[in-house]
N, C-alpha and C positions, 0 to 999 in steps of 0.2 A: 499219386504224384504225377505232376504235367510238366513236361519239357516244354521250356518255349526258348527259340532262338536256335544259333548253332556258334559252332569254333569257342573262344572263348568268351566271346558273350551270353553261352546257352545260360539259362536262371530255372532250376528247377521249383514250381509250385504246388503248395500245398492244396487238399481238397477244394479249402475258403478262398483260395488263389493268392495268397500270402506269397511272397517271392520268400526262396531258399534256393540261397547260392550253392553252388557244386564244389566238392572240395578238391584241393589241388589234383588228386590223383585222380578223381574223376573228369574234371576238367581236362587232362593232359589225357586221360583213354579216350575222349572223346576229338580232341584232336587228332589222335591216331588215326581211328576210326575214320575220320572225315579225308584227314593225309590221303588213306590208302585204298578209297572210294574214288578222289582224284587223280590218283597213283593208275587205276583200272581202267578208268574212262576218263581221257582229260576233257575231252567238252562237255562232260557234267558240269566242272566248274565253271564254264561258262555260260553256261545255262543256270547254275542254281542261283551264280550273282549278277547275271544280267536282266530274269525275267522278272517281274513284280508279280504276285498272285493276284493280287485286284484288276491287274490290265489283263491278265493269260483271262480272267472270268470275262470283261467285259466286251473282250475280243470273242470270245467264246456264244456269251450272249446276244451282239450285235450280226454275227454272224449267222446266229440261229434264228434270228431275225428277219435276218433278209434273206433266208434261203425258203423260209415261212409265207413271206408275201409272195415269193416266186413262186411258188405252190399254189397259193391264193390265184393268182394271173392266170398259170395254166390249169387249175379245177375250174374260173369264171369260163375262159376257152371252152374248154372241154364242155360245158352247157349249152355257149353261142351254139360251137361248131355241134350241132347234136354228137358227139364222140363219147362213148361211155370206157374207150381204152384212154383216151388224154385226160378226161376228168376224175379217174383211177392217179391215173399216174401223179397229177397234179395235188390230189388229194395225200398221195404217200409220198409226196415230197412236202407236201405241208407241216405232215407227223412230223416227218425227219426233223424239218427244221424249227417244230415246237420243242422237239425236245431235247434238239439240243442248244437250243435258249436255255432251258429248265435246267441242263446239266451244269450251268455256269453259273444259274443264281446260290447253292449252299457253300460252291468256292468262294463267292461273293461274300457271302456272309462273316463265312471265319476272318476273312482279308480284313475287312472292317472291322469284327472284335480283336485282332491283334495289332491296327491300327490306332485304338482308343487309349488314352492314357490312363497309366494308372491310378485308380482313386482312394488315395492314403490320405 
């Protein structure tokens, strides 16, 4: 069984993804639940209904992006200037910021399958 959603929208699905709604008593634990998670940390809730998962990835991706190419810049440097400590360094900033491009694309992914409508 797959939860998707939350408060009282949550729609619990079956293995074939079948929608099965939550029954009143589950519904209402589940708003407990979420109550007293808000209750704990209030700028959770500002954060769980302000951010979009598709944008928090593509911020994520865009930004791994361009910390990638600045790597790229200073690994080229690092070869002009003969420096084998700047085209290190330029190099493990390169990694850094391949991978965290890579860390933002399978956020990416789910975003977009819970974006698709359902096909009944």
């Amino acid at each position: 069984m797959v939860v998707t959603g939350t408060g009282a929208c949550a729609v619990c699905a079956t293995e074939k993804g079948e929608p099965m709604p939550l029954s009143d008593r589950e519904r209402r634990e589940l708003e407990e639940i979420e109550q007293s998670l808000y209750a704990e940390d209030p700028q959770l809730e500002a954060t769980v209904t302000s951010s979009d998962i598709g944008v928090v990835a593509m911020k994520r991706i865009s930004s791994g992006v361009a910390i990638g190419v600045l790597g790229l810049v200073v690994l080229v440097a690092g070869v002009v200037l003969p420096s084998v400590p700047v085209g290190v360094v330029g190099f493990l900033v390169m990694l850094a910021g391949g991978l965290g491009a890579v860390r933002g694309i399978p956020v990416l992914i789910v975003s977009s399958r819970h974006d698709r409508p359902d096909r009944s």
